[in-house]
N, C-alpha and C positions, 0 to 999 in steps of 0.2 A: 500266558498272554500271547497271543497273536500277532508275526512280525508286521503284519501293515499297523496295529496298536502299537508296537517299540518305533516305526519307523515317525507314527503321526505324537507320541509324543516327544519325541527326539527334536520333531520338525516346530511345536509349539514350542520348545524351550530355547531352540537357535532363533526363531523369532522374536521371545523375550529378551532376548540379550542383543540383539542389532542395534538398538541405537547406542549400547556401550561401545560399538565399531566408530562411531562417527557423533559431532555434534552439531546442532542446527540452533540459530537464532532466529526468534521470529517476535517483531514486535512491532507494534504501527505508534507512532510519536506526531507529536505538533509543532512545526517550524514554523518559527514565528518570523516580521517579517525583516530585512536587513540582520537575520543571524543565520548562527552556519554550529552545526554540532557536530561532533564526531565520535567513533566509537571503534573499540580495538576487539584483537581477538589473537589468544597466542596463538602458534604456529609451530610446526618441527618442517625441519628439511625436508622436500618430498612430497608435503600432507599435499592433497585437492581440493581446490575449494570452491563454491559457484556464490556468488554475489547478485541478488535480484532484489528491484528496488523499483516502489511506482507509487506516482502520487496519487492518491487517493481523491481528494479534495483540495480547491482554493487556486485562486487566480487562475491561469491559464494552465495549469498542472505543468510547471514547468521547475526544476529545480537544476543544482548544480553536485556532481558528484566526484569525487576522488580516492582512490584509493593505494596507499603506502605502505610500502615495506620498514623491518625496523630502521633501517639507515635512511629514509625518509624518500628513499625512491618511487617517484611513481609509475606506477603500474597500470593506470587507467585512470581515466579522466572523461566524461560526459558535461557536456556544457548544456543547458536549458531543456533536460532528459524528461517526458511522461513515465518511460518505463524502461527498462534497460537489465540485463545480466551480462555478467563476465565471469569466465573460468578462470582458472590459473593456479599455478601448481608454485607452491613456496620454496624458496632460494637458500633462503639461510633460518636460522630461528629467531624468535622471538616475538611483539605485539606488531601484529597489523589494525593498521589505522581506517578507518575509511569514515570520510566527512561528508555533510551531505548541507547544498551553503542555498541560502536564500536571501543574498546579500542583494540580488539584484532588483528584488522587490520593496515596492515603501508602502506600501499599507493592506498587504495580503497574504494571511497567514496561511501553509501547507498542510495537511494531512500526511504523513506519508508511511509505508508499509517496506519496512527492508526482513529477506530471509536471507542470514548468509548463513549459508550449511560446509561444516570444513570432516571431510574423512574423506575414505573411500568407500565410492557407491559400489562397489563389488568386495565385501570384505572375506570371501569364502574363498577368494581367490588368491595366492601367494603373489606378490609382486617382485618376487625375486628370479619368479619363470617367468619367460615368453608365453609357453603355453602350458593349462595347468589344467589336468581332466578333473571335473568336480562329479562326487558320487552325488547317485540318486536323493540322499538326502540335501545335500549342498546347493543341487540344482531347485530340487522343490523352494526351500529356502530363500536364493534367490529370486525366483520368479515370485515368490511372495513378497519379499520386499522392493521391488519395483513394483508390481499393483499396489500397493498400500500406498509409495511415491507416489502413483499418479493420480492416487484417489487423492490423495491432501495437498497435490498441486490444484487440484481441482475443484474442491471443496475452497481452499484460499483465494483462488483467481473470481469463484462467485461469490466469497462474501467482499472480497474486493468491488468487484462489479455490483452488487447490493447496495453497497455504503457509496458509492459512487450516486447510484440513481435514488436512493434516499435522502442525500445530500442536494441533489438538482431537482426535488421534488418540492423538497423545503425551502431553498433559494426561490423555488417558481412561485409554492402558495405564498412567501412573504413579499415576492412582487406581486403578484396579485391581489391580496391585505390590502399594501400599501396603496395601487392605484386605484381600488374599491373604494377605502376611506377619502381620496384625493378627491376623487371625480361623487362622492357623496357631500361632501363639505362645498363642492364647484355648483352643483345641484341647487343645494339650499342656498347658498347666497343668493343664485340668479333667481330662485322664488322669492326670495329677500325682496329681490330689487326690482321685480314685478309687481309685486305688492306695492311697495315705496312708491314705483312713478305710477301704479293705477289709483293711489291714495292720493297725489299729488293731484293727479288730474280732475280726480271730483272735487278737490278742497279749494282748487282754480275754479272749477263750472260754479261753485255752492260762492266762492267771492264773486266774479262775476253777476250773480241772479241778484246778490244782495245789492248790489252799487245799481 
């Protein structure tokens, strides 16, 4: 075997195993309107985490966000947020919290898309050096999983932006439905009622000839 073959499959295997370095949630949920949900995620002292959060769909895409430590300290807070991320590095251990509230709306329910991803984005790296030379396979590695990151930031931010303009497509054709059927019912009545007073009018000339 051929060191560039021991080296490329060294490098496929450290790739398989990266996301047992780190964990990522990603889900899109529906907030309904005057409620507020929240969700935890444990934590060790130390870990990294990035929290990104955007509404997808519904009223003014405007929601309310916070996020707690286990002693219920908070650690960030968005008021009437489209889209938002925060970093932050864990303090002590246990579940972290983070709610996301649509209290302030009365009849218009959210779409919304949260990724909170908790590791570290460098796991080749020893966090106990300053500075930590990474061999050749180590570096390949990394630079492959930071393209893969950007490709799935990427891919996410457009089916975001997708579901977004499929959503304001549907809103548009069912205004549009609605003032077709409106202004077609507006139509016929007023041919109704041209008929009716041109009925009228001969049924008056036809009384009249008679008398």
């Amino acid at each position: 075997m051929r060191p560039m073959d021991v080296v490329d499959m060294w490098l496929g295997i450290a790739v398989l195993f990266l996301p047992y370095f780190s964990s990522a949630v990603e889900l899109t949920f529906e907030l309904q309107d005057r409620d507020t949900q929240c969700f935890f995620e444990d934590m060790k002292k130390g870990e990294q985490s990035t929290l990104e959060f955007q509404v997808v769909t519904g009223g003014h895409y405007d929601i309310d966000c916070t996020l707690l430590d286990p002693h219920g300290k908070e650690l960030y807070k968005g008021v009437k947020k489209e889209y938002d991320t925060h970093q932050y590095t864990a303090d002590v251990d246990g579940a972290y919290q983070v709610c996301f509230g649509n209290e302030f709306s009365t009849f218009s329910h959210k779409l919304v898309f949260v990724d909170w991803f908790v590791g570290d984005d460098h796991p080749f790296r020893d966090p106990a050096k300053k500075t930590t030379v990474l061999t050749q396979l180590e570096t390949s590695a990394e630079v492959i999983q930071n393209n893969l990151k950007e490709v799935e930031d990427s891919l996410t931010h457009r089916r975001l932006r997708e579901a977004q303009d499929r959503k304001f497509a549907e809103d548009l054709l069912e205004q549009v439905t609605y003032w077709s059927v409106g202004q077609s019912i507006f139509m016929l009545l007023v041919g109704l009622g041209q008929i009716w007073v041109l009925r009228s009018l001969f049924t008056d000339s036809k009384s009249k000839g008679h008398a």
